[in-house]
C-alpha positions as a printed Julia matrix, in Angstrom:
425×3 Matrix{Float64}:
   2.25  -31.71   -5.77
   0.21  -30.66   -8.47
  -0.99  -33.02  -11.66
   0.53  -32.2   -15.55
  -1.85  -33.46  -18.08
  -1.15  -33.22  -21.13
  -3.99  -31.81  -23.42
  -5.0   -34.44  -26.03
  -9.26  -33.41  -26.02
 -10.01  -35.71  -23.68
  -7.82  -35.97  -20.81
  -8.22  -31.96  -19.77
 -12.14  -32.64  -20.54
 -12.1   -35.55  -17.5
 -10.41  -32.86  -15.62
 -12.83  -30.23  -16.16
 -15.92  -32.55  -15.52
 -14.52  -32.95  -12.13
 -14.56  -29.36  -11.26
 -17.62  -29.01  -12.81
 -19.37  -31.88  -10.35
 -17.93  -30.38   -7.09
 -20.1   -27.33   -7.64
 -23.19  -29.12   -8.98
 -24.03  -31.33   -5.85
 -26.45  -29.91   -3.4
 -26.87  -31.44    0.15
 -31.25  -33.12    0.04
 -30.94  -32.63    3.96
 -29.46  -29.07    4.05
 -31.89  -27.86    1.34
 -35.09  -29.91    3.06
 -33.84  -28.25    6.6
 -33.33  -24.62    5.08
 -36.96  -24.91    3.54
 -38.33  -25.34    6.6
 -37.02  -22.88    8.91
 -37.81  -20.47    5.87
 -41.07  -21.12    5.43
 -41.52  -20.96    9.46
 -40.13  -17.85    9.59
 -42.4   -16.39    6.4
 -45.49  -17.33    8.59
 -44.33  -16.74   12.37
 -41.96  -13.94   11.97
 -39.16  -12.77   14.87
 -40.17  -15.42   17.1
 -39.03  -18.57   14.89
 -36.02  -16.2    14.38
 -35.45  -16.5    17.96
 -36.24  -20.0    18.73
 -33.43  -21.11   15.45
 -31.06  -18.39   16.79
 -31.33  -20.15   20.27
 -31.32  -23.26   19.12
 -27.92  -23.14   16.89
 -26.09  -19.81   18.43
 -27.42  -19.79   21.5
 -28.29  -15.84   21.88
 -31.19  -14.12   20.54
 -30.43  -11.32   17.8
 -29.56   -8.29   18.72
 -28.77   -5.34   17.26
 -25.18   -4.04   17.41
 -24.96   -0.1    18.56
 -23.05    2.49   16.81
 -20.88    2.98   20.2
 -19.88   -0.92   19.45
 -18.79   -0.14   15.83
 -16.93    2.95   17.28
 -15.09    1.02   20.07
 -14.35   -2.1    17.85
 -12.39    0.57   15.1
 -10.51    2.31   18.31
  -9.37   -1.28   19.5
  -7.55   -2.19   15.69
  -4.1    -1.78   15.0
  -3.67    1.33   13.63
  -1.8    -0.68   10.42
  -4.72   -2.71    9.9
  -7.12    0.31   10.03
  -4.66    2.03    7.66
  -4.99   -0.73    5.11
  -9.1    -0.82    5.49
  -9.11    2.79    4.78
  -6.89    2.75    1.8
  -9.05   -0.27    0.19
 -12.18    1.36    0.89
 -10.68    4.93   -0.78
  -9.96    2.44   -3.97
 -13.06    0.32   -3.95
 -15.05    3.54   -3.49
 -13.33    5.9    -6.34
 -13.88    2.77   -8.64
 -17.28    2.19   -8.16
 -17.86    6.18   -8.39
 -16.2     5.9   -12.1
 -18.65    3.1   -13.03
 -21.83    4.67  -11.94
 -24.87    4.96  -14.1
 -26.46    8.61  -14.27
 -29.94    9.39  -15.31
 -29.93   10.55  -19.18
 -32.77   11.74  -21.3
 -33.02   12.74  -25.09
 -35.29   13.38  -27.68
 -36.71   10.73  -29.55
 -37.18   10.55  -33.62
 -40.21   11.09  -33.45
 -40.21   14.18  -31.5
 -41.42   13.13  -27.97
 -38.64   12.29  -24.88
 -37.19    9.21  -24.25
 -34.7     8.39  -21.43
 -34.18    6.24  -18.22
 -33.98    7.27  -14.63
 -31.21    5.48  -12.45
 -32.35    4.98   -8.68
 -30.71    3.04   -5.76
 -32.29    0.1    -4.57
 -34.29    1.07   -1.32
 -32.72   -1.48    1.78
 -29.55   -3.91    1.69
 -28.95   -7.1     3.11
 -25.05   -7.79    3.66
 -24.53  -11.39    5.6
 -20.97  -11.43    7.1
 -19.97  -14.96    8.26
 -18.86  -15.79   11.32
 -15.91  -17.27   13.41
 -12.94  -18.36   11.17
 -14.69  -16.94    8.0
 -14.74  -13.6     9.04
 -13.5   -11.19    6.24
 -13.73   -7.77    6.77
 -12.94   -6.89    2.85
 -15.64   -8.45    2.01
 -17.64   -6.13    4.36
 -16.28   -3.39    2.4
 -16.33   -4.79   -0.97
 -20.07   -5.56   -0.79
 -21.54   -2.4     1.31
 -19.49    0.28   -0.85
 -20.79   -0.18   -4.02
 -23.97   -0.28   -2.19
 -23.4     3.33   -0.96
 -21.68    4.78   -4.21
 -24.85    3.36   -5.89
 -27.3     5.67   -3.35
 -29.43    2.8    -1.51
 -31.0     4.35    1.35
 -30.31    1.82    3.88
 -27.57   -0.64    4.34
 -28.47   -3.88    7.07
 -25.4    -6.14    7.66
 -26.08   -9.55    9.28
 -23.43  -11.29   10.98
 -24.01  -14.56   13.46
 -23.75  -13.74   17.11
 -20.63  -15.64   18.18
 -19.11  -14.9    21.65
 -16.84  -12.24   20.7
 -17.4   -10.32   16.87
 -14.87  -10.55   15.06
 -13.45   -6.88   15.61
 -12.02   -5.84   11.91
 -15.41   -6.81   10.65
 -17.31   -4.64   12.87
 -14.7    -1.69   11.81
 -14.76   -2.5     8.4
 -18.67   -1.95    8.72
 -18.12    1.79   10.22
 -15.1     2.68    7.19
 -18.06    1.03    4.66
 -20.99    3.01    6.46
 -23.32    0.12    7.26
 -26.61    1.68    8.62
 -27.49   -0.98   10.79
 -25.47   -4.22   12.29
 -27.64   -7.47   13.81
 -26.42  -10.35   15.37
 -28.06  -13.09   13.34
 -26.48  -15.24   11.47
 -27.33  -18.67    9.67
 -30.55  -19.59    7.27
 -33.01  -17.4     9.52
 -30.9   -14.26    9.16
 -31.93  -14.7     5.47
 -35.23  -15.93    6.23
 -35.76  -12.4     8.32
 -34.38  -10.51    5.55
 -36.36  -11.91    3.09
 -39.76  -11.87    5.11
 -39.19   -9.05    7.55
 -39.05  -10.2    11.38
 -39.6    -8.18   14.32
 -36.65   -5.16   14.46
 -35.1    -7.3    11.27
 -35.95   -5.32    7.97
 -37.03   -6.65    5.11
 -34.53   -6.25    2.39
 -34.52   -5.34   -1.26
 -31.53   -7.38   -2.21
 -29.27   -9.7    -0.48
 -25.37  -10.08   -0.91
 -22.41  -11.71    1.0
 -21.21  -15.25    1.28
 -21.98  -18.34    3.63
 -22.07  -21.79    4.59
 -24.08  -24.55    2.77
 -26.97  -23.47    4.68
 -27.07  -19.7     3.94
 -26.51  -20.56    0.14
 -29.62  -22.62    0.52
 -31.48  -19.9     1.69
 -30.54  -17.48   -0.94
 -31.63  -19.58   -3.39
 -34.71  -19.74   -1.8
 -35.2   -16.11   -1.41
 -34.71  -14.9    -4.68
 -37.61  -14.11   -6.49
 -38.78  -12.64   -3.38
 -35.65  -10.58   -3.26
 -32.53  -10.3    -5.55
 -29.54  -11.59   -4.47
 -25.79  -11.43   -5.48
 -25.16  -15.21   -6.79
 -25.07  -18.66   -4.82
 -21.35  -18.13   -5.09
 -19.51  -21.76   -5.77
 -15.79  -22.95   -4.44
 -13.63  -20.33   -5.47
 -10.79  -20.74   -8.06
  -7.95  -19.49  -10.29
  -6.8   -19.91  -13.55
  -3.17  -18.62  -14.4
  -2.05  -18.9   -18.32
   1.53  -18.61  -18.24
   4.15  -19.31  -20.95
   8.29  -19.89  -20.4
   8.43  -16.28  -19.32
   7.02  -16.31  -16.65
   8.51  -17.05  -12.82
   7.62  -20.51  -11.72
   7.59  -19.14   -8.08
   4.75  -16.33   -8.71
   3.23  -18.69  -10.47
   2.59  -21.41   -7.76
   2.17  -18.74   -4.65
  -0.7   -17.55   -6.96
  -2.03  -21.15   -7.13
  -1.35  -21.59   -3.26
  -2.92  -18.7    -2.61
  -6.57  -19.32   -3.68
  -5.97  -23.53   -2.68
  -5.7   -22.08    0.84
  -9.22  -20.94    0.65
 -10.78  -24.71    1.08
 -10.51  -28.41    0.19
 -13.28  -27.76   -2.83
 -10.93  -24.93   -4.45
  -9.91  -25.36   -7.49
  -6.59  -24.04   -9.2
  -5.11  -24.49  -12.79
  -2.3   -23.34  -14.83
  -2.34  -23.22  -18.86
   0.68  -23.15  -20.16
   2.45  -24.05  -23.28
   5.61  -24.69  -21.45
   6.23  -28.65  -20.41
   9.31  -27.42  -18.25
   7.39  -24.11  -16.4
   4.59  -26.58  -15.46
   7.25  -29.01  -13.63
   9.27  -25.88  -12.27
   5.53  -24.73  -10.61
   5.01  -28.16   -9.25
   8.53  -27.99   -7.4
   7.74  -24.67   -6.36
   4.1   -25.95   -4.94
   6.17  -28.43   -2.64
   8.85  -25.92   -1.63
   6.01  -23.51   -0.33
   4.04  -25.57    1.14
   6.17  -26.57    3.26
   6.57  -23.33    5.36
   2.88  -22.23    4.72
   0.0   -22.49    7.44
  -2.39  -24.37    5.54
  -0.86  -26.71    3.9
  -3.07  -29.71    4.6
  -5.66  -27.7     2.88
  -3.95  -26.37    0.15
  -2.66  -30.26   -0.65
  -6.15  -31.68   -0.41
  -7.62  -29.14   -2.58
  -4.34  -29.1    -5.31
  -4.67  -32.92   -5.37
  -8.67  -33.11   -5.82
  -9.1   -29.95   -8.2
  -5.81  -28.33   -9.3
  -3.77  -29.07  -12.05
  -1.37  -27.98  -14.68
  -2.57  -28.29  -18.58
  -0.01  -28.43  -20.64
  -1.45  -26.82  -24.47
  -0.24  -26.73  -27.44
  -0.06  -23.67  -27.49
  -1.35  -19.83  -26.31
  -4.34  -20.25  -28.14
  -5.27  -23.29  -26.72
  -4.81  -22.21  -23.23
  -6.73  -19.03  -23.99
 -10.08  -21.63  -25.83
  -9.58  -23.89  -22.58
  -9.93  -20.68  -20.37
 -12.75  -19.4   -22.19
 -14.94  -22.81  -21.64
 -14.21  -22.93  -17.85
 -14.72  -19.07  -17.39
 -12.62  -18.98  -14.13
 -13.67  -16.95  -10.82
  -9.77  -15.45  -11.22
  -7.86  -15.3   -14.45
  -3.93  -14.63  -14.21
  -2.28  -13.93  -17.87
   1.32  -14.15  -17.32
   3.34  -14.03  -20.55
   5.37  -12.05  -22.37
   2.66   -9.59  -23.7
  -0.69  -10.16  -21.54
  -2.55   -7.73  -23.03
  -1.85   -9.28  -26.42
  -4.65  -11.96  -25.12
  -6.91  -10.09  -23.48
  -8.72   -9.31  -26.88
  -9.22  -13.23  -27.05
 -10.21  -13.53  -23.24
 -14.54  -13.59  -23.09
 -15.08  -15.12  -20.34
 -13.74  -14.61  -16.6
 -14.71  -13.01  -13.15
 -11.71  -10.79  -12.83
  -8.59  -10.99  -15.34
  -5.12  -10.03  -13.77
  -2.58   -8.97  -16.53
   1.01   -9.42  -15.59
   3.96  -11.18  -13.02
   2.75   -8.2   -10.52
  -0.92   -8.31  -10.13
  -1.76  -10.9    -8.25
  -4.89  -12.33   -7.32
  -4.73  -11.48   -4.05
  -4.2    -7.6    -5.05
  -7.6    -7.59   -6.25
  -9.21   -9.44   -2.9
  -7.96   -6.79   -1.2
  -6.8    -3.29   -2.49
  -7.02   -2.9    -6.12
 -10.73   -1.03   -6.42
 -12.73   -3.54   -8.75
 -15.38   -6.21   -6.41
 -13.65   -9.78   -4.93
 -17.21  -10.97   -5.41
 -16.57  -12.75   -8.58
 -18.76  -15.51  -10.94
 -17.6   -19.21   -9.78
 -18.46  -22.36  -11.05
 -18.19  -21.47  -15.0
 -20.86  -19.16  -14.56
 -18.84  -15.7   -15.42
 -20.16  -16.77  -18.78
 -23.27  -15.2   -18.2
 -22.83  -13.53  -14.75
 -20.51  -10.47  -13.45
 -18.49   -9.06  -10.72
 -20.51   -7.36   -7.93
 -20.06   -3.44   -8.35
 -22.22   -0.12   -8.24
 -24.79   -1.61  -11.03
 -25.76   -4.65   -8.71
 -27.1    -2.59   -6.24
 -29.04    0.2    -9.49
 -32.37   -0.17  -10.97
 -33.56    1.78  -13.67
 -37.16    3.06  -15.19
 -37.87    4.2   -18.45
 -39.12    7.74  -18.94
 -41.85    8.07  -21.98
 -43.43   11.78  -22.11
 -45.2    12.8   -25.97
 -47.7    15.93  -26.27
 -50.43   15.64  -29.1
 -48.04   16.76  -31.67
 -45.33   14.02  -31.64
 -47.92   11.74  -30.51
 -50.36   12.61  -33.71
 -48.03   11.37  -36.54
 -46.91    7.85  -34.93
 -50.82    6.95  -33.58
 -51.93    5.07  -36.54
 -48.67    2.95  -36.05
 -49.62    2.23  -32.47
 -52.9     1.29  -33.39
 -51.64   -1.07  -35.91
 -49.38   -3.24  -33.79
 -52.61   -3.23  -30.97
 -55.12   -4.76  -32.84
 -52.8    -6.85  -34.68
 -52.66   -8.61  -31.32
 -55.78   -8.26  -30.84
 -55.72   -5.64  -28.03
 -58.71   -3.88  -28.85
 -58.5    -1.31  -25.87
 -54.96   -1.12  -26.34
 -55.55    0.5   -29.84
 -58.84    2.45  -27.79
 -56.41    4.12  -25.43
 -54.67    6.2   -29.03
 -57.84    6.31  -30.67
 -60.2     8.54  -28.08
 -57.08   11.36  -27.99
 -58.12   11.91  -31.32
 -61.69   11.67  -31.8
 -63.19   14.77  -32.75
């Protein structure tokens, strides 16, 4: 079952809070434990890299051959491989259509101005491992990478017994460089610091447990990282158009990802929001996770009930969902209105999970309120640009008493120096 609260400016504000807290808390022992293999790893390198990958996975890293990848993409159904291949065509031409070229121009005052677009150098991508294995998410974070020109791509991925075989493929359809078997807080550790065969990494991206998030958080500054992703979530507006059954598979369908997830429908409709709670039981029912999908519906979903569009689309803008599903009559007639959200999905037939998987635009999404400020991983995360400044004396000539100017009116004396001797006689 699902809650129906009834917006009144308070009671969807305790809700809210409540999503707001399960993101917030951080584990003192996981963050104290992370610290330390990190800093142990900064100063000893591959060997404390070995001892932790003994100690919790019980195999030292190793690197993953190219005949591995090959073998691992023979031994997948030829449907799945299909499907891999036709996400990675999408999520590839996408990315291609948003990338940044260098431009230059001439500048007012007669010089050129312009900025060069570059690649970032070396990836990290960490894959999880065991019953978190996604292999879209191996493609959705290592193609960008490669539309975007980095030189080197270096997916991590803990050595458990047997790899998860779709990931490895998925790594050969993305075009990894390099796979290692290392998983946990010193695979990050290694890619922050460098360890042994383990490069050191320009940026790192992909999801994990508690203790890789830790870790991430740790590393950047050193390196750049994706975001400390939160519990993911959905956020469907709907109105009395819209089919109560799409409406609560789309709600089942992220509460299946864990107990912390968190989905919510807006509607103006009293009577869809009681047709989608009948719907959540009827599902559930014949649905493989059901005890998770009930813990996390019952802890962090809900349906708001609004007074009307407007105040579903205000209440969506202030929790700036992960996913946002606009399912009304005319979708696009709120999209103007919609500022803040990971992903927006207009319409009965695009559902969330279309975008996880096939669509073209990234599954790694803002959580946690924080597509205010943040966006979706594409082809820009992985650019970085320098400016490009090139005068000769005679476009340099008529601005030079300007620069001067603005240097010594702070006071930076060889600042205004540097203009100064080009001129002296």
């Amino acid at each position: 079952m699902i809650r129906i609260i009834r917006a009144d400016g308070e009671a969807e504000q305790q809700q809210l809070s409540a999503m707001r807290a399960r993101s917030a808390e951080k584990n003192a022992n996981i963050e104290r434990a992370v610290s330390e293999i990190m800093q142990d790893v900064k100063r000893n390198g591959f060997s404390a890299v070995e001892r932790y990958s003994l100690r919790f996975d019980g195999t030292a890293p190793y690197e993953i051959t190219a005949e591995k990848l090959d073998e691992a993409y023979k031994a997948c159904p030829e449907e799945l491989i299909c499907a891999l291949e036709h996400a990675a065509a999408n999520i590839r031409d996408y990315n291609e259509k948003l990338l940044a070229k260098t431009v230059e121009w001439n500048s007012p005052d007669g010089g050129r101005v312009g900025r060069v677009v570059r690649g970032l150098t070396r990836v990290g991508i960490y894959v999880p491992g065991g019953t978190a294995a996604y292999p879209s998410s191996v493609l959705m974070n290592a193609i960008p990478a490669k539309v975007a020109g980095v030189e080197e791509i270096v997916m991590v991925t803990p050595p458990t017994e047997n790899l998860n075989t779709a990931v490895l493929a998925a790594a050969k359809i993305a075009g990894v460089d390099r796979v290692i078997a290392v998983g946990g807080a010193q695979a990050v550790a290694a890619l922050t610091y460098g360890a042994g065969f383990i490069p050191r990494v320009d940026k790192l991206v992909g999801p994990g447990n508690a203790f890789v998030a830790a870790a991430k958080r740790m590393a950047y500054g050193t390196l750049d990282i994706d975001m400390v992703a939160g519990p993911s979530e959905v956020l469907v507006i709907a109105d009395d158009s819209a089919d109560a059954k799409f409406v609560a598979a789309d709600l089942l369908s992220q509460a299946e990802h864990d107990r912390m997830a968190s989905a919510v429908l807006l509607t103006d409709s009293e009577e869809l929001a009681k047709a989608v709670d009948a719907e959540i039981v009827r599902q559930t029912g014949y649905l493989s996770r059901s005890q998770i999908m009930e813990d996390s519906l019952r802890d962090f979903g809900c349906a708001i009930v609004c007074e009307d569009l407007a105040k579903c689309v205000c209440l969506a803008n202030e929790i700036a969902p992960e996913h946002l599903e606009i399912v009304t009559r005319d979708p696009r007639a709120l999209l103007p209105d919609i500022k803040n959200a990971g992903a927006v999905f207009l319409g009965a037939w695009s559902p969330e999970p279309l975008g996880d998987y096939l669509a073209g635009p990234d599954h790694v999404l803002p959580t946690s309120g924080t597509a205010r400020f943040f966006s979706p991983l594409s082809v820009d995360s992985f650019l970085k640009t320098m400016s490009i400044i090139e005068f000769d004396r005679d476009s340099l000539a008529p601005v030079k008493d300007k620069v001067i100017t603005l240097a010594e009116s702070e006071r930076l004396t060889a600042h205004a120096n540097s203009i100064k001797v080009r001129f002296e006689d």
